[in-house]
C-alpha positions as CSV (number, residue, x, y, z in Angstrom):
1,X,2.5,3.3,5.0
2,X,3.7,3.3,1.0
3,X,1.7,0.1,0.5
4,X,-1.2,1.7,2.5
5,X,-1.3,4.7,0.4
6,X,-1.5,2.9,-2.9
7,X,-4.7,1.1,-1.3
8,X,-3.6,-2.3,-0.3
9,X,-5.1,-4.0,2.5
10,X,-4.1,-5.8,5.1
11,X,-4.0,-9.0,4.2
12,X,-1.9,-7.5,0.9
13,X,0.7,-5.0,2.1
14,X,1.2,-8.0,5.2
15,X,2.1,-10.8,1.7
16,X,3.7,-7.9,0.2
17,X,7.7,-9.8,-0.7
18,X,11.0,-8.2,-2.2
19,X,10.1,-9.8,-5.1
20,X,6.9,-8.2,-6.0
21,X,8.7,-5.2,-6.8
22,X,9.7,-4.5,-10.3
23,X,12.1,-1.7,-9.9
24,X,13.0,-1.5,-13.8
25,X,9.1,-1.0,-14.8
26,X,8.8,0.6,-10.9
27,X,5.5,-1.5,-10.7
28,X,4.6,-3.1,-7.5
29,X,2.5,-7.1,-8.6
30,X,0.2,-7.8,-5.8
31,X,-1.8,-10.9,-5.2
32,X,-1.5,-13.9,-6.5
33,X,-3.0,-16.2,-9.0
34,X,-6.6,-14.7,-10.9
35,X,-6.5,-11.9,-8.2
36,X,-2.9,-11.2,-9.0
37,X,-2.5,-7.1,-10.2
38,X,0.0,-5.0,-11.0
39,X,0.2,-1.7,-10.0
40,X,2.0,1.2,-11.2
41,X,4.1,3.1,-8.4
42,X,3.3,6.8,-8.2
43,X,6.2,9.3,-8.1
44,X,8.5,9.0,-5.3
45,X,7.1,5.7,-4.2
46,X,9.9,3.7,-5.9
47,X,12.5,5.7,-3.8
48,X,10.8,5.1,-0.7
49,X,10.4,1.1,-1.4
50,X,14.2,0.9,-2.7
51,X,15.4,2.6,0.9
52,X,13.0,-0.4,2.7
53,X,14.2,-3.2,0.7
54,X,17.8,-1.5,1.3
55,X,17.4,-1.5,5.1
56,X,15.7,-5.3,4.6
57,X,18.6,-6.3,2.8
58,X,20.9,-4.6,6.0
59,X,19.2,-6.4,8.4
60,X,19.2,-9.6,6.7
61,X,23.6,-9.3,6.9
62,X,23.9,-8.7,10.4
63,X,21.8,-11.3,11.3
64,X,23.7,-13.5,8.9
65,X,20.2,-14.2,7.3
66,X,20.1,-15.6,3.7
67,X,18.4,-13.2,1.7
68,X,15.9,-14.5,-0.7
69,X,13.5,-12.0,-2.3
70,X,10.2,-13.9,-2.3
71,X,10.6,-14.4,1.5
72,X,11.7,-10.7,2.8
73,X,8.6,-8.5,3.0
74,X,8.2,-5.6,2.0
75,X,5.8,-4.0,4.8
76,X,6.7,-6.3,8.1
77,X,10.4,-7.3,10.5
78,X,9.8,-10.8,9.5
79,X,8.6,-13.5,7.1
80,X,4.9,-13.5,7.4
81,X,5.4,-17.2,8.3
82,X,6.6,-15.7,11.7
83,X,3.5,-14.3,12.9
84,X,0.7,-15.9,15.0
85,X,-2.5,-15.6,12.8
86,X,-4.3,-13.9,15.0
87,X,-1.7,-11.0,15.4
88,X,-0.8,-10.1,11.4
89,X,-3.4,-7.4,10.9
90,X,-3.2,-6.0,14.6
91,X,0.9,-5.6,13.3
92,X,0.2,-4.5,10.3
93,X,-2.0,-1.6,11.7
94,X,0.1,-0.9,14.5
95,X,2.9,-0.1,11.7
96,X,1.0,2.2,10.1
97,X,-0.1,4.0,12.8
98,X,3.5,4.7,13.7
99,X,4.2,5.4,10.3
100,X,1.0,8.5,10.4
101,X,2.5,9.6,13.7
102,X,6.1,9.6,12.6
103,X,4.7,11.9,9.6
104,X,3.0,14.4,11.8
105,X,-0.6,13.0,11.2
106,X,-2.8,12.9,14.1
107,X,-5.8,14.1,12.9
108,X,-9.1,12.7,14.3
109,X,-10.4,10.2,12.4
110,X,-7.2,9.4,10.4
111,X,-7.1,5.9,10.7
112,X,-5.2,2.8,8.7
113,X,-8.6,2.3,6.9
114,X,-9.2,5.8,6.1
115,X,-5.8,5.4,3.8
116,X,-7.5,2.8,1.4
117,X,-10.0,5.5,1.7
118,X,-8.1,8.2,0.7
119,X,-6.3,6.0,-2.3
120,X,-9.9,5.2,-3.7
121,X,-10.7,8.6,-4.1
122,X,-7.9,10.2,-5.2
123,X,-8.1,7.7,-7.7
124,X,-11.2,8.8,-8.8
125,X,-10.6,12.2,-8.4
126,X,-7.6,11.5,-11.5
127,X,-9.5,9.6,-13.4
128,X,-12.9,10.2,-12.9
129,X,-13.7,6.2,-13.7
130,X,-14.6,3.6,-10.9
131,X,-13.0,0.8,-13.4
132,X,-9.9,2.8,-12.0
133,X,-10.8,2.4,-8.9
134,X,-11.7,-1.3,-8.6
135,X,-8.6,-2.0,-10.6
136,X,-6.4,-0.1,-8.2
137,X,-7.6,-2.0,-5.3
138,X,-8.4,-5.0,-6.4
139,X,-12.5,-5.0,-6.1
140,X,-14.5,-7.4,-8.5
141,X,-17.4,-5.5,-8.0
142,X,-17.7,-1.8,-9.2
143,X,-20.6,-1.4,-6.6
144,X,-18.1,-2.1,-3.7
145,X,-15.7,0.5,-5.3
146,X,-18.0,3.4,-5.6
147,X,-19.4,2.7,-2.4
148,X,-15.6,4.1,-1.3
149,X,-16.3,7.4,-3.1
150,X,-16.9,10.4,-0.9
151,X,-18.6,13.2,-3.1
152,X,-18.1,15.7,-0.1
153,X,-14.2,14.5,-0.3
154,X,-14.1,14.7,-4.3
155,X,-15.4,18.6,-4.2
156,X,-13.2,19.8,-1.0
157,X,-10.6,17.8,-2.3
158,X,-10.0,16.4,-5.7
159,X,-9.0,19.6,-7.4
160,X,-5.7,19.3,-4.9
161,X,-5.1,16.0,-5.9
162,X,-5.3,16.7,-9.9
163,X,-2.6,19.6,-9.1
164,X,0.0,17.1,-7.3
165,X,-0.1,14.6,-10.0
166,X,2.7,13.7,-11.9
């Protein structure tokens, strides 16, 4: 649900590898080649992504697994290699929906979608710029990133967001 948060999609947080984490500069590179981004984790995010790779890196020993970085994701049980095609985003959503429930979230409406949702504009509601925006998600086009902006969200919202920020 950490990946979800910071706006990923499916297709990311499911290519998401141990490697891909910089813990030193506690950025998080996403992507690859021209679309490759870094992104900067917000506070607390580090701690939660250390404990994953931690339990990864468990699981990996009692299976008497070798453990290589660019092949143990972040996000899923197994190397995306494992997966059918056809079930990787069905997984991925399915995680995250345990993940809201396991939280306490079960509010209608609150969906895995709604997350990228919710990452766009509190993005915007920080920095008041849809360059941020696009750059946080990875969107080429700056039409396609305000289209994500909720001005009803920004004004219930966005002051609340300003006030937890590091």
């Amino acid at each position: 649900m950490e990946l979800a948060l910071m706006g990923l999609t499916h297709a990311e947080i499911s290519a998401a590898v141990v490697s891909d984490l910089d813990q030193r500069a506690q950025t998080l590179a996403i992507g690859r080649g021209e679309l490759r981004r870094e992104l900067a984790l917000p506070t607390g995010r580090l701690a939660v992504l250390s404990s994953r790779i931690d339990a990864q890196r468990l699981t990996a020993r009692r299976r008497h697994l070798a453990w290589d970085p660019s092949q143990i994701p972040l996000a899923l049980t197994r190397p995306l290699r494992a997966y059918p095609l056809e079930s990787i985003a069905p997984t991925v959503s399915t995680n995250i929906t345990r993940a809201l429930v396991a939280a306490g979230v079960s509010r209608a409406g609150v969906r895995p979608r709604s997350l990228r949702e919710y990452a766009a504009n509190a993005s915007y509601a920080r920095s008041g710029r849809i360059e941020d925006v696009a750059g946080l998600l990875g969107i080429r086009s700056l039409d396609a990133a305000r289209r994500l902006i909720d001005l009803d969200w920004q004004q219930r919202w966005g002051e609340e967001v300003l006030d937890d920020s590091p």
